[in-house]
Each structure stands twice: as structure tokens, then as C-alpha cells.
PANU-740533 format. One record per residue (C-alpha): residue number from 1; x, y, z. Coordinates in steps of 0.05 Angstrom, whole numbers, plus 5000, padded with zeros to 4 digits. Example, Ala and Ser with C-alpha at 12.3 -4.5 7.8 and 13.67 -1.06 7.14 Angstrom:
<nodes>
<node pos="1" c1="5246" c2="4910" c3="5156"/>
<node pos="2" c1="5273" c2="4979" c3="5143"/>
</nodes>
This chain:
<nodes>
<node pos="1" c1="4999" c2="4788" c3="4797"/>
<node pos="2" c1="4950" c2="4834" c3="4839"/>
<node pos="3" c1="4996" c2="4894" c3="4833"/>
<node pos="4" c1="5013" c2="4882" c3="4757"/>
<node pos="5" c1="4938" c2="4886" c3="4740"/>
<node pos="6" c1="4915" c2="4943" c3="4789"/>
<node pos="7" c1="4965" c2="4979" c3="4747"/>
<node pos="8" c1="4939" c2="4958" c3="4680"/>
<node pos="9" c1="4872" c2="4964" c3="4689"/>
<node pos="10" c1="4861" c2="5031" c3="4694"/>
<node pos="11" c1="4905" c2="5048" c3="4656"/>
<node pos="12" c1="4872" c2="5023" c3="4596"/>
<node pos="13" c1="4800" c2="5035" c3="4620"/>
<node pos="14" c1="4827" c2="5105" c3="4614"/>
<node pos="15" c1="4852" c2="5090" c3="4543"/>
<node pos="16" c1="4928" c2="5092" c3="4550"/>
<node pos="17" c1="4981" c2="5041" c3="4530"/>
<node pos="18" c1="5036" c2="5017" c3="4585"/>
<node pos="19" c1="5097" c2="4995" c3="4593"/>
<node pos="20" c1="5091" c2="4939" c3="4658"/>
<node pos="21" c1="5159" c2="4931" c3="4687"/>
<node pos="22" c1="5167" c2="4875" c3="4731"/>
<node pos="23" c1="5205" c2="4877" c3="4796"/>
<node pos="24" c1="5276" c2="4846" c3="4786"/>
<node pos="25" c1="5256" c2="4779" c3="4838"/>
<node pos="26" c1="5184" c2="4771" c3="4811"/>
<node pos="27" c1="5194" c2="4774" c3="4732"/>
<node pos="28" c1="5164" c2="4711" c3="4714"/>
<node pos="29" c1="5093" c2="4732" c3="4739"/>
<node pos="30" c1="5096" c2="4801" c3="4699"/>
<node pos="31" c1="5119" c2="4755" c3="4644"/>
<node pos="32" c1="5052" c2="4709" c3="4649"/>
<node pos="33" c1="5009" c2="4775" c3="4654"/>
<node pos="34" c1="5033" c2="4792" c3="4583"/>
<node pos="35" c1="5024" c2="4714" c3="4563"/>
<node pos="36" c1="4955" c2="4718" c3="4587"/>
<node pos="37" c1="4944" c2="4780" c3="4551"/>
<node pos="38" c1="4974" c2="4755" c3="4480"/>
<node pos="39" c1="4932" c2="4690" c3="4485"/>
<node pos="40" c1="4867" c2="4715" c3="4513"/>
<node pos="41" c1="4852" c2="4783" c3="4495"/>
<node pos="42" c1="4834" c2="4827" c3="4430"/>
<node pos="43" c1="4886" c2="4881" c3="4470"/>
<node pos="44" c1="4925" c2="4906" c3="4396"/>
<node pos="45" c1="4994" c2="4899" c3="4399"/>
<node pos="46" c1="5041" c2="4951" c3="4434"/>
<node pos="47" c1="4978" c2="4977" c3="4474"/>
<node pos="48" c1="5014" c2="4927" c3="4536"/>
<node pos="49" c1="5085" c2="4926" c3="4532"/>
<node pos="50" c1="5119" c2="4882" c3="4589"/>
<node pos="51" c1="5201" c2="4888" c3="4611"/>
<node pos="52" c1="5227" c2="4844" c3="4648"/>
<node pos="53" c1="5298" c2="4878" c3="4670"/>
<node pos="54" c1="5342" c2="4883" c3="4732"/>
<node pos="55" c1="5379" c2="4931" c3="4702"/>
<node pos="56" c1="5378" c2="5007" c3="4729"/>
<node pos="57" c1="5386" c2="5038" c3="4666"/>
<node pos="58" c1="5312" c2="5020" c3="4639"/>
<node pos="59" c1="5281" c2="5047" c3="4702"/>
<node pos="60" c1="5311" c2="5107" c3="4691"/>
<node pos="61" c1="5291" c2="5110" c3="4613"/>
<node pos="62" c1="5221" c2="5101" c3="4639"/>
<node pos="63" c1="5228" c2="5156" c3="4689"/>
<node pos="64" c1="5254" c2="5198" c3="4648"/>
<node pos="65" c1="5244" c2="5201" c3="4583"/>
<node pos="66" c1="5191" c2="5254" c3="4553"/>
<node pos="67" c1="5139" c2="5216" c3="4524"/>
<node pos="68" c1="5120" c2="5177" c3="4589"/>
<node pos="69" c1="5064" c2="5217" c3="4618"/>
<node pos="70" c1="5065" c2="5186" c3="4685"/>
<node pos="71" c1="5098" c2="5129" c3="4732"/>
<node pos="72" c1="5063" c2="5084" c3="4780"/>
<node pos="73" c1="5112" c2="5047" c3="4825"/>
<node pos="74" c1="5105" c2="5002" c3="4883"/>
<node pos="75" c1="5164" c2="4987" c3="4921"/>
<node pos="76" c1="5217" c2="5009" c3="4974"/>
<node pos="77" c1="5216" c2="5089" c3="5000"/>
<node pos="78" c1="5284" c2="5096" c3="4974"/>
<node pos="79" c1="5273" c2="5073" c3="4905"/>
<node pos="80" c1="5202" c2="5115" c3="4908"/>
<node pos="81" c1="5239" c2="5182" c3="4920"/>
<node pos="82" c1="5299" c2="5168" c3="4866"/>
<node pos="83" c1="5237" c2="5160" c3="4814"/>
<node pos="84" c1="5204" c2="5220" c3="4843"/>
<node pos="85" c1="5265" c2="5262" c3="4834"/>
<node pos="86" c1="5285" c2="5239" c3="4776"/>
<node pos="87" c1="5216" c2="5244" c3="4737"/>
<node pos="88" c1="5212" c2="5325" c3="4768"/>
<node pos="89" c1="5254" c2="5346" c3="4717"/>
<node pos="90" c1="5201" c2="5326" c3="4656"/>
<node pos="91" c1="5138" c2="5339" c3="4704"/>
<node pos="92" c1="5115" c2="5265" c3="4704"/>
<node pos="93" c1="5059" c2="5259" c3="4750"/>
<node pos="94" c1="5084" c2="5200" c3="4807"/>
<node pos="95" c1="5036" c2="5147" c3="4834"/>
<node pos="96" c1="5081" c2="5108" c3="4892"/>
<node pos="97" c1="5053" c2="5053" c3="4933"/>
<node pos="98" c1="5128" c2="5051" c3="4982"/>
<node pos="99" c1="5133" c2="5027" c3="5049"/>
<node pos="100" c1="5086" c2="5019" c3="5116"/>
<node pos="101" c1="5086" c2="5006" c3="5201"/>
<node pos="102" c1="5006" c2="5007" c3="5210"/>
<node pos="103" c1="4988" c2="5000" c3="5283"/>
<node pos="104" c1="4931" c2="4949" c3="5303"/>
<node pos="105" c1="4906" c2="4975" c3="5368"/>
<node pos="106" c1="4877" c2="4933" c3="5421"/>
<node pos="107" c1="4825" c2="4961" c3="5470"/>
<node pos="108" c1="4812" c2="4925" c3="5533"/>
<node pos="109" c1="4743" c2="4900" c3="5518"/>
<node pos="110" c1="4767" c2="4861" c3="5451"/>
<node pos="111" c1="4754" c2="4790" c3="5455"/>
<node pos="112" c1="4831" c2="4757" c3="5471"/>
<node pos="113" c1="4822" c2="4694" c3="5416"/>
<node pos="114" c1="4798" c2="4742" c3="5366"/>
<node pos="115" c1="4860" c2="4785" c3="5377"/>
<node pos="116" c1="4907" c2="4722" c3="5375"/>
<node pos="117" c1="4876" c2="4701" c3="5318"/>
<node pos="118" c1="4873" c2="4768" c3="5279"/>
<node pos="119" c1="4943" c2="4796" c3="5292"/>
<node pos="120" c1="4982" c2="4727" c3="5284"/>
<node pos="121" c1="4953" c2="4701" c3="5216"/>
<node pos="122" c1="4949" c2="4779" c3="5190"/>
<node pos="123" c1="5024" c2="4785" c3="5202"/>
<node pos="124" c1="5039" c2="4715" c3="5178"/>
<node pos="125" c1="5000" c2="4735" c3="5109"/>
<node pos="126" c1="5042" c2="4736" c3="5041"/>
<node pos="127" c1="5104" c2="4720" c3="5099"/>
<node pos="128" c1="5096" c2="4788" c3="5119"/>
<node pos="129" c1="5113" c2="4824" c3="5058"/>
<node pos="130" c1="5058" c2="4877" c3="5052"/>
<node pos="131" c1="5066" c2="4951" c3="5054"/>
<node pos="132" c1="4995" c2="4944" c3="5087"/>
<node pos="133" c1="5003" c2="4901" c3="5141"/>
<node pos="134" c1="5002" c2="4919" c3="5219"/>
<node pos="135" c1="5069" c2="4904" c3="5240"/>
<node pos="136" c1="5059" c2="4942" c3="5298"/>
<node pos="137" c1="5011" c2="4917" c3="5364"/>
<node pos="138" c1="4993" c2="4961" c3="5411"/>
<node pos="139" c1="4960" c2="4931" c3="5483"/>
<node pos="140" c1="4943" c2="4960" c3="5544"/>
<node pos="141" c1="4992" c2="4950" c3="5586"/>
<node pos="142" c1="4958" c2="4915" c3="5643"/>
<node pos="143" c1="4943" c2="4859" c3="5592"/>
<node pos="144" c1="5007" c2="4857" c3="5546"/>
<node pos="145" c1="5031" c2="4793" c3="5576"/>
<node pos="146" c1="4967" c2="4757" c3="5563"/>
<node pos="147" c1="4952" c2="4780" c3="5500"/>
<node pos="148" c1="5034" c2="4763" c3="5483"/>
<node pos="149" c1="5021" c2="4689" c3="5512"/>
<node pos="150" c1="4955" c2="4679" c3="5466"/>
<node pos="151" c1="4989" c2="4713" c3="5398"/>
<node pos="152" c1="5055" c2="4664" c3="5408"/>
<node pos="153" c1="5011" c2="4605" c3="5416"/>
<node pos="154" c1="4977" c2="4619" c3="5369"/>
<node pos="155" c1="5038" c2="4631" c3="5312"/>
<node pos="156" c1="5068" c2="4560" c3="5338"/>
<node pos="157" c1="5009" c2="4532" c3="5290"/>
<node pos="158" c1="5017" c2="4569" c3="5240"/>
<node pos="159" c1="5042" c2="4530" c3="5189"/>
<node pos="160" c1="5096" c2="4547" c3="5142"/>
<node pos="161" c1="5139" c2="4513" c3="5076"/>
<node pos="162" c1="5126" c2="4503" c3="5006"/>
<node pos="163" c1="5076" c2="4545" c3="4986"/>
<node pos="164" c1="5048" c2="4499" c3="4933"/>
<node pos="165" c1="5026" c2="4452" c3="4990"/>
<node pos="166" c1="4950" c2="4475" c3="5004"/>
<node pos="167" c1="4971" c2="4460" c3="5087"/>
<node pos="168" c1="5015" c2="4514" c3="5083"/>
<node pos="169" c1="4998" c2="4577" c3="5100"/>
<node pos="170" c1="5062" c2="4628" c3="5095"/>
<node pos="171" c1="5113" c2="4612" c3="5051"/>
<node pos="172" c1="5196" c2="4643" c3="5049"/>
<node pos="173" c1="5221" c2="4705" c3="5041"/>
<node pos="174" c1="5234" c2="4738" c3="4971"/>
<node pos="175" c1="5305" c2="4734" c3="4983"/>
<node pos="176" c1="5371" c2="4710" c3="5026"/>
<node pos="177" c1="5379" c2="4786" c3="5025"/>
<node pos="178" c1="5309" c2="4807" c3="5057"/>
<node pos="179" c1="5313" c2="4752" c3="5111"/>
<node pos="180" c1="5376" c2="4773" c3="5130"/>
<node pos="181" c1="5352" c2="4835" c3="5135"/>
<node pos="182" c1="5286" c2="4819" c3="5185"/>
<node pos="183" c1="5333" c2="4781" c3="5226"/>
<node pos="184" c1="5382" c2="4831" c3="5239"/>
<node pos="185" c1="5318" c2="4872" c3="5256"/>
<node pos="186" c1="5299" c2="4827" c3="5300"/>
<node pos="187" c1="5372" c2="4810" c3="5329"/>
<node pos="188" c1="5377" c2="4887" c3="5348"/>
<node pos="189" c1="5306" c2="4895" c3="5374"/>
<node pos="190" c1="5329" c2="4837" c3="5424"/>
<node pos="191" c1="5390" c2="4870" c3="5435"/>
<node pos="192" c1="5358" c2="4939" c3="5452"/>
<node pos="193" c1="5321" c2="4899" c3="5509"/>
<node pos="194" c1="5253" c2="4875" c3="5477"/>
<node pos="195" c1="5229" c2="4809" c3="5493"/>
<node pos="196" c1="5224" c2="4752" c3="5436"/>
<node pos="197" c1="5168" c2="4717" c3="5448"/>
<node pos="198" c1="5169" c2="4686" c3="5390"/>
<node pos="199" c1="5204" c2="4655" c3="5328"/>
<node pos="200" c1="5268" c2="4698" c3="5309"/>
<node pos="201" c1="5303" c2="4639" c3="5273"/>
<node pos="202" c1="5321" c2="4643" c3="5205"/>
<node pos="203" c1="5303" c2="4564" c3="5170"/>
<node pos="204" c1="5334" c2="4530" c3="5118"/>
<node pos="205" c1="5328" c2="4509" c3="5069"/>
<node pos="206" c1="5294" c2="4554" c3="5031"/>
<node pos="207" c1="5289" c2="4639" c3="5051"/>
<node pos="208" c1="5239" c2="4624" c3="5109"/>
<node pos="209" c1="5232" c2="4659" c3="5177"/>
<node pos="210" c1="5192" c2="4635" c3="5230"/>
<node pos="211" c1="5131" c2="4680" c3="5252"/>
<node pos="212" c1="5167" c2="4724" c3="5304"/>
<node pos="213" c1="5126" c2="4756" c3="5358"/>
<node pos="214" c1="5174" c2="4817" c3="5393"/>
<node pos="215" c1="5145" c2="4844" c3="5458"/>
<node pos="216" c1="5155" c2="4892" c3="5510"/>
<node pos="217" c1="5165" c2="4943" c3="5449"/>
<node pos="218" c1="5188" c2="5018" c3="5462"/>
<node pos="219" c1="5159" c2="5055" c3="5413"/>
<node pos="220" c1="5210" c2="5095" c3="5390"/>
<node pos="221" c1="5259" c2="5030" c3="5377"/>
<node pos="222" c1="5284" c2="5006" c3="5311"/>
<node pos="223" c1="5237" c2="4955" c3="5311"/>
<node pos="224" c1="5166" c2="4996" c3="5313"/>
<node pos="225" c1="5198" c2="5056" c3="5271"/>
<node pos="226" c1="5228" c2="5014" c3="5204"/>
<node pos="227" c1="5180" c2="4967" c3="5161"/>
<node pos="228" c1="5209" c2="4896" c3="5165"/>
<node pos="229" c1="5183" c2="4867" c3="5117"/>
<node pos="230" c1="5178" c2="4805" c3="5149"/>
<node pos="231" c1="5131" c2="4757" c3="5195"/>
<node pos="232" c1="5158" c2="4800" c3="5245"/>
<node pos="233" c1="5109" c2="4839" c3="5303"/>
<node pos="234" c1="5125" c2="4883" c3="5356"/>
<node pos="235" c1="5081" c2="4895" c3="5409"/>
<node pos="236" c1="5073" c2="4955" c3="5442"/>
<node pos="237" c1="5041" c2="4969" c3="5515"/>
<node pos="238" c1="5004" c2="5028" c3="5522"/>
<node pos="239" c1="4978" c2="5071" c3="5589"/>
<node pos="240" c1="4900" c2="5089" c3="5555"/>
<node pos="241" c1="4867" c2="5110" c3="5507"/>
<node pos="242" c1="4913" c2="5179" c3="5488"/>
<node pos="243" c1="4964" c2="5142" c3="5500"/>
<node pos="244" c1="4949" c2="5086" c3="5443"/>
<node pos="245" c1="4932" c2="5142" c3="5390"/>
<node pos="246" c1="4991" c2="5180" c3="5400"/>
<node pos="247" c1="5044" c2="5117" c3="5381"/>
<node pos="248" c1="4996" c2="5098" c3="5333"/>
<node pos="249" c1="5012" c2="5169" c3="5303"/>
<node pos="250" c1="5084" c2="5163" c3="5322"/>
<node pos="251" c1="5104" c2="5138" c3="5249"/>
<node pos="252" c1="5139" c2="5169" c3="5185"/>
<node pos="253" c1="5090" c2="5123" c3="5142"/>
<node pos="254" c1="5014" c2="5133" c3="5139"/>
<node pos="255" c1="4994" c2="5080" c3="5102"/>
<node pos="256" c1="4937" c2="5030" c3="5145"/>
<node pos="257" c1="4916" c2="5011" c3="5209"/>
<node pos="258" c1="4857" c2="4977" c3="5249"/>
<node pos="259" c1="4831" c2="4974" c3="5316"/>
<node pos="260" c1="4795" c2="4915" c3="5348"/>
<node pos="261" c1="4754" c2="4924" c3="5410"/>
<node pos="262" c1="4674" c2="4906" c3="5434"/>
<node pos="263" c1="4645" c2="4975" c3="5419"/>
<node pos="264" c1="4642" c2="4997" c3="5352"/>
<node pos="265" c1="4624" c2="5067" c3="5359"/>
<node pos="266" c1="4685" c2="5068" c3="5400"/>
<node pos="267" c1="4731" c2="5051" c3="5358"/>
<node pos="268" c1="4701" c2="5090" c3="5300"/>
<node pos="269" c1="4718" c2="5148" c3="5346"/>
<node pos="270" c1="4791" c2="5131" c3="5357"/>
<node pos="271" c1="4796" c2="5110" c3="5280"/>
<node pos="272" c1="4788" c2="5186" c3="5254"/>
<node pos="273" c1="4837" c2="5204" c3="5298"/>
<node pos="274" c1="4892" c2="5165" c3="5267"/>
<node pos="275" c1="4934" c2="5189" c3="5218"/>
<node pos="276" c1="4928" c2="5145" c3="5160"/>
<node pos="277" c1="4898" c2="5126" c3="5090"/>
<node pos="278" c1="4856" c2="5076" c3="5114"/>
<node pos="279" c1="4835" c2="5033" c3="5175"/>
<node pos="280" c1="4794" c2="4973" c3="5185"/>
<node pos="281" c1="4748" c2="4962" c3="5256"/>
<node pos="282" c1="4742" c2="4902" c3="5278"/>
<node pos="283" c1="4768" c2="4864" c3="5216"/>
<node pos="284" c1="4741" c2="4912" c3="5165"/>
<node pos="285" c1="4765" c2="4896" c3="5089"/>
<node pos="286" c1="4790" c2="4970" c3="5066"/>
<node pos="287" c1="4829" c2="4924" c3="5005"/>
<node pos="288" c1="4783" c2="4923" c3="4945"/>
<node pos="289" c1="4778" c2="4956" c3="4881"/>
<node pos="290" c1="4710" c2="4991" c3="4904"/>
<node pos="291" c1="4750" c2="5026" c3="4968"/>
<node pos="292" c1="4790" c2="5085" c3="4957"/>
<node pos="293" c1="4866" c2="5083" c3="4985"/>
<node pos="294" c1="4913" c2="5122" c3="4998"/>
<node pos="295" c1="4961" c2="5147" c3="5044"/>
<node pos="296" c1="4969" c2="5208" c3="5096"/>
<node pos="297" c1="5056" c2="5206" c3="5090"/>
<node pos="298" c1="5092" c2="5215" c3="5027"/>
<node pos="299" c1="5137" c2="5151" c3="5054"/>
<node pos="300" c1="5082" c2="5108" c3="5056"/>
<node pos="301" c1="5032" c2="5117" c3="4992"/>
<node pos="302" c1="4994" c2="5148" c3="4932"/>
<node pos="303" c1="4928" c2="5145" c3="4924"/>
<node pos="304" c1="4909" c2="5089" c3="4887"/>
<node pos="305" c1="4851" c2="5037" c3="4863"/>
<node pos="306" c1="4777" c2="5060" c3="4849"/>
<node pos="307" c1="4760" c2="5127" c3="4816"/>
<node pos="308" c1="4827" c2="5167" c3="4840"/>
<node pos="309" c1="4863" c2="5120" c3="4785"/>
<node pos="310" c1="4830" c2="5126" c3="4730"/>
<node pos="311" c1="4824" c2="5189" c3="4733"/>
<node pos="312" c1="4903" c2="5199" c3="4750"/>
<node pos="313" c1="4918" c2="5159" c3="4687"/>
<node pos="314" c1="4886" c2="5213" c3="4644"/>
<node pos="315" c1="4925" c2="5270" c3="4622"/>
<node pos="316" c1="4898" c2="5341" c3="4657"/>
<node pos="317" c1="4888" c2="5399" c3="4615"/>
<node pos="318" c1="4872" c2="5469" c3="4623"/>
<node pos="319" c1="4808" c2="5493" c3="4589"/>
<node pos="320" c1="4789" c2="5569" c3="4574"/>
<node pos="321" c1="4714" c2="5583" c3="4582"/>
<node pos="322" c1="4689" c2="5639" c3="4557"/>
<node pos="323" c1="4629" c2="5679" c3="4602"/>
<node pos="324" c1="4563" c2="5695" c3="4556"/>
<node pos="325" c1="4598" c2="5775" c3="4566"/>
<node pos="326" c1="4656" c2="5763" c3="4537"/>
<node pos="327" c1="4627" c2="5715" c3="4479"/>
<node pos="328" c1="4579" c2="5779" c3="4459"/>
<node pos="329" c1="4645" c2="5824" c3="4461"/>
<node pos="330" c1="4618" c2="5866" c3="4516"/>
<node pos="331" c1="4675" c2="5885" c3="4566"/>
<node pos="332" c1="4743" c2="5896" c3="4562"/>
<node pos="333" c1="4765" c2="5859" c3="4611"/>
<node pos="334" c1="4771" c2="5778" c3="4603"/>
<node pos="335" c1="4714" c2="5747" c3="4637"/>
<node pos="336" c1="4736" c2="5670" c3="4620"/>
<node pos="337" c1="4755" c2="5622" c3="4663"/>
<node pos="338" c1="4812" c2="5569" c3="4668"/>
<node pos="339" c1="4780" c2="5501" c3="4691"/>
<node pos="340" c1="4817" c2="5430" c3="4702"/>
<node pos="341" c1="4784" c2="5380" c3="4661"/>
<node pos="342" c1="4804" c2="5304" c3="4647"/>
<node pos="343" c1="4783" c2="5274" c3="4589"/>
<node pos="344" c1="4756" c2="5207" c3="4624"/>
<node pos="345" c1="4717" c2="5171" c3="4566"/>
<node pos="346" c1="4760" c2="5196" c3="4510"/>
<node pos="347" c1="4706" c2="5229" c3="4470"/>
<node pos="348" c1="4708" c2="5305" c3="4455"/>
<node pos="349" c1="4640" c2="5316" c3="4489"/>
<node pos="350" c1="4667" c2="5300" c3="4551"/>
<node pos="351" c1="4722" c2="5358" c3="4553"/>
<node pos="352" c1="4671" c2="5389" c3="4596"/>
<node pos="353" c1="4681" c2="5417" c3="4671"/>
<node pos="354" c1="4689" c2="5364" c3="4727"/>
<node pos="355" c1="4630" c2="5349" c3="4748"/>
<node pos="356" c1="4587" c2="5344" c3="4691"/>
<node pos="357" c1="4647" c2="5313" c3="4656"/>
<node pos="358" c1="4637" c2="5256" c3="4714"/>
<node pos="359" c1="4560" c2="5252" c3="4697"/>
<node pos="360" c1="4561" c2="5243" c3="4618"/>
<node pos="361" c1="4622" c2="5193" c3="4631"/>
<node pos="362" c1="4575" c2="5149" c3="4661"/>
<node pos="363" c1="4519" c2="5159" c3="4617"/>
<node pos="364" c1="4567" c2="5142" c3="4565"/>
<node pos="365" c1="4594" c2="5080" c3="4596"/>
</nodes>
């Protein structure tokens, strides 16, 4: 539901109709968006249009075909870069929200029941299947096995099962075929000579997983390189403080990340030294439509929410100003320039440069 409507609404703030596409294992939801919208709203027909399809073939029509101006897609890396590639050839602009291993790093002054708290519900949250989540841990080493102890009790209570009991709190998988895949993950992380500490049972009935807490970590494994997907964190010692910025940048994605510890200005320090599109201290909330997002890897993210979509759901256009010389017919030579304007609020005043175009958009609104 969140994704279909951070798509749609800017999208028609900015005045454009949209086809919503659901994904192939969540089309009822897409479904009641459109219901909703039918019912509820004055929205004039064909303004929302909503597919519900499993088949490849439409999401190539919408990729390709001319009179789509631009594709927002969240979903796996692989899928992202076919829809890149294929929407190159009619110069679509491509929003993708794909895949993530965010690092949460612990610093030795971080309260231990805060940590155990913080890392085992945030992993445990939507079953672990969010592009944002940090599925990575990373503990100095001279506490890893404390820290591990606290995070594993603390999963045993989490509780888990039909989500539409209120006493749950993580529900299953999307799929037989994604929690096969976290536990072959986790069946080769184990394999490679990590230590489960945790979980690493599939349950049935049902597509659950328990929370599964993998320690002992090497950085470079399987485990801390591919998204899972899954309830599934690996913990990873580090030596000091280096040490813990460089495997937090040791990662094809570049999507979040957080750090907990007793000093803020500390930790604000270590946070602009990660590579990534945004990072919370201490718990910060960097997920709301107010807070810019994006990502530093073209494998993890496109900007998204706030003022960066709007604006990307608004065609760009090259305008030709003419200088005060030139308009007199003085000089040979052209003394225009070419300026990149969006036409936020839809009215012809506004085809102005950027940033008075920003101001009378407001003023307008």
C-alpha cells in the first residue's frame, strides 16, 4: 500500500496520469488502491489506471513504449537494470528503489539492551523484507559475543504467525520461493564457518522463517555481501573505529544505515563518512515523506519521496532566453541562454528558470 501511493502521489500533484502496476504476489492491494480511488475520490477516469499482471510482456509495454515519459520501479537489482536498459532506447527517465545491505554500527559506549532491542525487532520488521533494513551488524570485537547473547535472547520473544493476530509481530515470507531462498543463505553462511546463533529453521505451515541471528560474520562472505531478504542478520566484529567504516563501505548497495552509540557528535562524525543515501543516529526516522532519500549505488536506489519526486515526475524542457542585447538586435553573435526548467504547477507563468520557478510554485500553491 505505502509504495503504491508514494508512487501516485506525486505523480498527480505534478499533474500526470499513471498506470500503477502491481507486483505479481501483492496484486490484491494495488487492486484496493484503485477501489479506494473509484469510491472515494473526484480523480476523472483514466487519470489512475491500475494492472494487475504477472505477465512479462506488459512490463515491457510499459517500459517501452513511447508515450510513457518515465518508470518508477521498486523491486529486485536484476529486474531494475532489465527496465533500465530496456527504457534507454526511448530515453525514459528511470526512478528504481532495488535492493539494500545497510550496516548498523555499534560503538562500544552504546547501551547493550538498547542495541538488542533495536537490531532484533528492526530486522524482524515487515519479516525482513525491506530494501532499507540493516541486515548487517557490525560490533567491536571485544564485545561481539555479548552483544550476540543479548540480540538472540532477545529474537526468542519475538513473536511471529498470523499477521492478523494484533500479538503477532512478523508475519511469513512472500513466498515458498523467497524462504527457500534466505535459508539457503543462511545454510551456506553456516557452511562457510559463521556461527548461527539464532533461528535458521524454515516453519510450516505457512512461508515463515524464524528470526535468524548469524554471527562471527566475515565481511566479505555471501551472507554480508547479498540482501536476504529475510529476518536474517549477520553480525560482523570489527577492530575500531576505521575498521567499522570501512565494511560498512564494503557494499555494492548504498542504500541506508545507522549507528548507535552514547555520543552523538560521535557518531554524526562517523555517519558522513559512510557511503549511503541516508542514515539514522541513535534510532533516527530518515523514512517520511518530509526526508529526502536516495541512494549513493545504482544497485541500491533512486532518489525518491519529498521535493526530488515531484519534480522528477515533470517533464524537463529546454528554454531559450534571450539577453536584453540580443532582444534590441545589437550583436551578431547569440547572447541567449539554454536553461532547464520544469513546469511544477502546470501554469505557463511558471516556465520560468529554477529557482524563481520554485518560488511562484509556492506562492501559487
Amino acid at each position: 500500500m505505502q509504495l503504491g501511493l508514494a508512487k501516485l502521489a506525486p505523480s498527480l500533484a505534478a499533474g500526470c496520469t499513471v498506470v500503477l502496476k502491481g507486483a505479481p504476489d501483492t496484486p490484491i492491494i494495488t487492486n484496493a488502491i484503485g477501489e479506494l480511488i473509484q469510491k472515494y475520490t473526484d480523480i476523472p477516469a483514466g487519470v489512475v489506471n491500475i494492472l494487475s499482471s504477472s505477465g512479462i510482456p506488459v512490463g515491457e509495454v510499459l517500459t517501452t513504449h513511447p508515450d510513457v515519459d518515465v518508470v518508477t520501479f521498486t523491486g529486485s537489482t536484476p529486474v531494475g537494470a532489465q527496465i533500465m536498459a530496456a527504457a534507454a532506447a526511448t530515453m525514459k527517465k528511470v526512478f528504481t528503489e532495488l535492493g539494500g545491505k545497510s550496516a548498523l554500527i555499534v560503538l562500544e559506549d552504546a547501551d547493550l539492551a538498547t542495541v538488542a532491542q533495536f537490531a532484533a525487532f528492526s530486522i524482524c520488521s515487515h519479516a525482513g523484507q525491506g530494501c532499507a533494513l540493516t541486515s548487517r551488524l557490525l560490533v567491536p570485537r571485544d564485545k561481539h559475543d555479548e552483544i550476540v547473547q543479548a540480540i538472540a535472547t532477545m529474537m526468542a520473544n519475538v513473536p511471529f504467525g498470523d499477521p492478523t493476530n494484533p500479538k503477532m509481530y512478523m508475519g511469513p515470507l512472500i513466498s515458498a520461493k523467497q524462504r527457500d531462498k534466505v535459508d539457503g543463505l543462511v545454510q551456506r553462511a553456516i557452511a562457510a564457518g559463521a556461527t548461527l546463533a539464532a533461528g535458521g529453521k524454515a516453519v510450516s505451515p505457512g512461508y515463515f522463517y524464524e528470526p535468524t541471528l548469524v554471527a562471527n560474520v566475515d565481511p566479505s562472505s555471501e551472507i554480508a555481501q547479498e540482501e536476504a531478504f529475510g529476518p536474517v542478520l549477520a553480525v560482523i566484529p570489527f577492530d575500531d573505529e576505521e575498521d567499522a567504516v570501512r565494511i560498512a563501505n564494503d557494499s555494492k548497495y548504498g542504500l541506508s544505515g545507522g549507528i548507535l552509540t552514547a555520543d552523538d557528535d560521535r557518531g554524526i562524525a562517523i555517519a558522513r563518512r559512510i557511503r549511503t543515501g541516508s542514515f539514522g543516529i541513535n534510532g533516527g526516522n530518515y523514512f517520511s515523506p518530509i526526508c529526502p532519500s536516495a541512494a549513493t549505488s545504482s544497485r541500491a536506489s533512486a532518489a525518491k519521496w519529498a521535493r526530488k519526486d515531484w519534480r522528477s515526475s515533470s517533464r524537463p524542457s529546454r528554454t531559450r532566453w534571450r539577453s536584453s542585447r540580443e532582444a534590441a538586435g545589437r550583436g551578431s553573435r547569440p547572447r541567449g541562454r539554454d536553461v532547464r526548467v520544469r513546469s511544477l504547477c502546470g501554469c505557463s507563468t511558471c516556465r520560468v528558470g529554477r529557482r524563481r520557478h520554485q518560488g511562484r510554485a509556492r506562492r501559487h500553491r
